[in-house]
NUKEMI-505368 format. One record per residue: x, y negated, z of N, C-alpha, C in turn; residue in one letter. Coordinates in steps of 0.02 Angstrom, whole numbers, plus 50000, padded with zeros to 5 digits. Each point is the difference from the previous one (the first is absolute). Example, Ala and Ser with C-alpha at 12.3 -4.5 7.8 and 13.67 -1.06 7.14 Angstrom:
# residues 2
506605028450390499554994150000500454994050000A499824994749964500424994150003499614994550037S
This chain:
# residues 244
509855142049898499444998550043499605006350013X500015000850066499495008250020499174998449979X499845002149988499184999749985499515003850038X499504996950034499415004450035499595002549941X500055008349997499835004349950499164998849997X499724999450059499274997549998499774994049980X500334996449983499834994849991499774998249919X499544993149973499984999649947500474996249966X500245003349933500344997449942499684993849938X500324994750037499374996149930500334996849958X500815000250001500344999349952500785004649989X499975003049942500375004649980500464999649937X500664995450003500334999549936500625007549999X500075001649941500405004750000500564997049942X500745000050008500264998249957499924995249940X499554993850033499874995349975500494995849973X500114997349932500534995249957499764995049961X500164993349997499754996849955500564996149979X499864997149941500424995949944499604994949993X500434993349971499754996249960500015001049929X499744995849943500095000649936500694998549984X500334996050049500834999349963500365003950040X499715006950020500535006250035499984998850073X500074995350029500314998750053499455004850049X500235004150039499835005050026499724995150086X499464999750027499764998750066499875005050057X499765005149959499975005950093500275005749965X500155004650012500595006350003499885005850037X499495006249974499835002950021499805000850088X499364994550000499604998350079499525004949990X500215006050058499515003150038499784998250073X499584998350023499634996550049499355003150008X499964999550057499175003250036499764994650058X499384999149999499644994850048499455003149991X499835000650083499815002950035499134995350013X499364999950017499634995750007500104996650093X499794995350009500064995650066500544996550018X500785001849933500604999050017500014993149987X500624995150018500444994049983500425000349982X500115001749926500695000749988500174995049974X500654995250019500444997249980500385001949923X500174995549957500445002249940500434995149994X500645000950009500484994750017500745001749961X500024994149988500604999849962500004993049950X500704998749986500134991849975499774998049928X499984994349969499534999149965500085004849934X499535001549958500395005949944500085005549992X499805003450077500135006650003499625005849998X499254995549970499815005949976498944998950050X500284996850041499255003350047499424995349973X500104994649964499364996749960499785006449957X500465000349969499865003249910499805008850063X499925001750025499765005250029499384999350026X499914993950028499064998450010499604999249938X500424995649942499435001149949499945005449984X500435006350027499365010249949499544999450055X500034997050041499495002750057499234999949960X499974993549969499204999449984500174999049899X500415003149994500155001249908500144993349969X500374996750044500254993149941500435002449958X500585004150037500345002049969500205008349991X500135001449935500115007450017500715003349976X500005005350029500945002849965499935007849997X500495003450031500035006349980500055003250069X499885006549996500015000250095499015004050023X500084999050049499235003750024499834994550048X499514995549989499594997650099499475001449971X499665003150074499545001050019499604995650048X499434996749998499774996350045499414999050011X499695004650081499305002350043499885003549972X500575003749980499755007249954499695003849940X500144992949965500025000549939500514996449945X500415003349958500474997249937499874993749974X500254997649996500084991649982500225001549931X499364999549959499755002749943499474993749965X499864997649940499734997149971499165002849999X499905006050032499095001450018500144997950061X500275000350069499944998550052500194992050025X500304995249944500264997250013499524993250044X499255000149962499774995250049499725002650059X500025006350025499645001550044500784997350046X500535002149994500765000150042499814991350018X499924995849947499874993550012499694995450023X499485004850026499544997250032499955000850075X500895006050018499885002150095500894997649988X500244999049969500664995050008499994993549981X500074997150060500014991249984500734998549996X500324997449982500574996149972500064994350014X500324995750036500054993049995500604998350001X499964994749929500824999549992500364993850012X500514997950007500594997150036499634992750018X499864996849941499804995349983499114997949979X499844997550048499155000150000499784997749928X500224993749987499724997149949499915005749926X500575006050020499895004949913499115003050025X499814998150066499505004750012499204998150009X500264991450033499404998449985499824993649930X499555001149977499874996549942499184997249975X499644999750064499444998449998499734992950026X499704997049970499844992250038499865001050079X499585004650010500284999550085499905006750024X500304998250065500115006450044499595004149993X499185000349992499515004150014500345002249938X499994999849934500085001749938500705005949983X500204997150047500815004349972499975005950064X499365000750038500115004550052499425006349977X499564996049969499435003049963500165005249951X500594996849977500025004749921499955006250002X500515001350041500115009749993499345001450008X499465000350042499265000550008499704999949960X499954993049970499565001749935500145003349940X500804999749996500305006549952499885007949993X499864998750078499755007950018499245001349985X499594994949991499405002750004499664997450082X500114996750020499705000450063499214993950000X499645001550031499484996749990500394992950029X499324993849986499944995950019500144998150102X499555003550031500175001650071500505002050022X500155005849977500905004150005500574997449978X499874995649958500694994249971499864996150062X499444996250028499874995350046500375001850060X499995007650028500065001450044500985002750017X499925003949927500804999250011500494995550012X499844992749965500344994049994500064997050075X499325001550051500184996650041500125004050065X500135007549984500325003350036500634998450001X500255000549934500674999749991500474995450013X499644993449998500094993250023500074999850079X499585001950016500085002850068500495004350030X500265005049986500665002049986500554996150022X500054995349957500514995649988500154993050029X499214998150029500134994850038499994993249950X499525002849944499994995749964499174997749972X499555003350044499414996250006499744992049997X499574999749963499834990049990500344999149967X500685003249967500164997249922499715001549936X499575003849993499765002849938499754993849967X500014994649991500084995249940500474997150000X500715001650030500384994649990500435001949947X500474997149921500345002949971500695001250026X500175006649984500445002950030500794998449987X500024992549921500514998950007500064993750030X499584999050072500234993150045499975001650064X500005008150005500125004150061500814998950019X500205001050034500804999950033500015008649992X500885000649995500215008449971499895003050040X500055000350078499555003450048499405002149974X499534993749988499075002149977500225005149944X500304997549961499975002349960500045009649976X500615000550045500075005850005499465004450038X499664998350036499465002750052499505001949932X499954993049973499305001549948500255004649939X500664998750001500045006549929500025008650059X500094998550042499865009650041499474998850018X499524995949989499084999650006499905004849944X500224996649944499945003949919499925006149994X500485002350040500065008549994499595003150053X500024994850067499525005450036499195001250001X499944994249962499285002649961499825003949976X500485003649955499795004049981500035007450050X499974999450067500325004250061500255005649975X500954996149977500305006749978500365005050072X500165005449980500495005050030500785000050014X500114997049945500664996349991500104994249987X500424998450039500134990850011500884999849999X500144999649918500854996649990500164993949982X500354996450030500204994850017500604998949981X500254992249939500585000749977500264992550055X500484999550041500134995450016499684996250043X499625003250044499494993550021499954995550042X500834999150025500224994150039500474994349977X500015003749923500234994249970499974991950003X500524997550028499964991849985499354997450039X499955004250068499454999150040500364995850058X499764994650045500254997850068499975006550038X500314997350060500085006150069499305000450018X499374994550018499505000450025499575005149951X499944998449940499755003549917500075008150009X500775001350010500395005950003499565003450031X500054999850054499775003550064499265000949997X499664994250005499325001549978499675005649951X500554999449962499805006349917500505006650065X500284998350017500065008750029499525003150050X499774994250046499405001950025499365003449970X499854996249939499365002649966500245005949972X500555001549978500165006549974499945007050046X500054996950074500055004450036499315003150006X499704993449979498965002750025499765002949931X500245000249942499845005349963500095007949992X499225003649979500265005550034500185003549934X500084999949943500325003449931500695001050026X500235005649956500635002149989500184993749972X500774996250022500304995049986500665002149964X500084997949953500765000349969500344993949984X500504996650042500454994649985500574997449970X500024997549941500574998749970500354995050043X500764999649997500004994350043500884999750008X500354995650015500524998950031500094995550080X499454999850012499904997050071499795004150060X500705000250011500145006450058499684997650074X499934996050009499894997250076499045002649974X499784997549963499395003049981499775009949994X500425001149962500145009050020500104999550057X500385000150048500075002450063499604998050052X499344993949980499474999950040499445004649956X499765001849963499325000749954500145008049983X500645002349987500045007149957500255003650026X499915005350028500115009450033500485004249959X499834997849926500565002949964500504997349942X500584999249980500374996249947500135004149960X500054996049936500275004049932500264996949978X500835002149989500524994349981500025002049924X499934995149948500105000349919500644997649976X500175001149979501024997249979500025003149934X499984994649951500324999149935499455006249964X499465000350029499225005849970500095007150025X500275000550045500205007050059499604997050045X499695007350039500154997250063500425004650035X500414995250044500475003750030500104999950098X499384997950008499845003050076499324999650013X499635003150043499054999750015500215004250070X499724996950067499694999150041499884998750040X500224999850085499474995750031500454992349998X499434996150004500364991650004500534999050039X499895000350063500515000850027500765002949995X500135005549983500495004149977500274996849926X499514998149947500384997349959500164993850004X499834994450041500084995450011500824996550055X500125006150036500544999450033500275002649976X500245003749950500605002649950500154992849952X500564997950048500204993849954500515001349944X500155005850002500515004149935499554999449932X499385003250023499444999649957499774994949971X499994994050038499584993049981500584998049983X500664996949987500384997949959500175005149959X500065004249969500165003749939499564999949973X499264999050000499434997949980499844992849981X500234995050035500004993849980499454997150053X499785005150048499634995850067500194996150066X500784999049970500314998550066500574997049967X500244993550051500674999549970500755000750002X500245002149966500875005150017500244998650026X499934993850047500434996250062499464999250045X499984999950060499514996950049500444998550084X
């Protein structure tokens, strides 16, 4: 992938690797650069690596390797400041929200941070706003539908108005009407976006650039287009299937 040399760097892995405790090896020396304003896509079949690469983003998880992120080491002194301008929302809403109601589980990061009384007030219903999920703030969020649902867990994070916005899956087990809707709002956020994902018809509306992951490599990055019509690529990868 060519890079505009002027541009800003707000995420920087260098020879990034991680393991589990029973060996089994997940990414494989990932060097990667993201750029700020970008959409990058992270694609590849289930396993291969691009979840377990969003959790170093904000230090769930850590391994051996260098990231860097908004320009500073993803380090145990920096680690809540990194956490507080990368939002994360992961596959499945319910790991995310856990508060009797919506206002509550959108609140948190806010009042975690310190934010006054007014500024929690005000984030919550910015953020709600956002999302198109205004006039729910008392309803509990586990009698929302997975659509709501998902909206109100990327309320969560954008309260706290992060810089980075990664996303594991987020059309998962969604209808076509659901689908689309969440690619729209994605489009009206203005953070650097990073997408985990195997839902290509989604990359090739929402993301400018792809990063194919295979077996914790990656073994192609860039523009959507170009990697997306290499069908050599998407079946030896497992994005396509060996007959069509």
């Amino acid at each position: 992938m060519v890079r505009d040399m002027a541009a800003e760097v707000v995420v920087k892995a260098e020879r990034l690797s991680f393991a589990y405790p029973d060996g089994r090896e997940v990414l494989k020396d990932i060097s990667l650069i993201i750029e700020r304003g970008e959409t990058v896509a992270l694609i590849g079949p289930n396993g291969a690596g691009k979840s377990t690469f969003l959790l170093h983003l904000n230090g769930i998880l850590h391994s051996n390797g260098f990231l860097e992120v908004l320009g500073k080491t993803l380090s145990e002194k920096n680690l809540k400041w990194i956490r507080a301008r990368v939002g994360l929302v992961f596959q499945n809403p319910d790991d995310q929200l856990f508060s009797p109601t919506v206002f509550d589980d959108v609140a948190f990061g806010p009042i975690n941070m310190g934010y006054s009384r007014i500024q929690v007030e005000e984030a919550v219903q910015k953020a709600l706003e956002s999302v198109g999920m205004r006039g729910f703030e008392e309803r509990a969020p586990h009698h929302l539908s997975l659509g709501e649902k998902k909206r109100v867990a990327i309320a969560t994070v954008l309260s706290m108005n992060p810089e980075i916005l990664a996303f594991d899956e987020p059309t998962s087990n969604l209808d076509p009407r659901s689908r689309w809707s969440l690619i729209s709002l994605f489009r009206a956020l203005p953070a650097t976006k990073i997408i985990a994902t195997h839902d290509l018809e989604m990359v090739r509306a929402l993301c400018q650039r792809a990063v194919v992951i295979y077996e914790g490599r990656i073994v192609a990055d860039g523009h959507t287009s170009i990697i997306l019509e290499d069908r050599s690529l998407l079946k030896t990868t497992g994005l396509a299937p060996d007959e069509e």
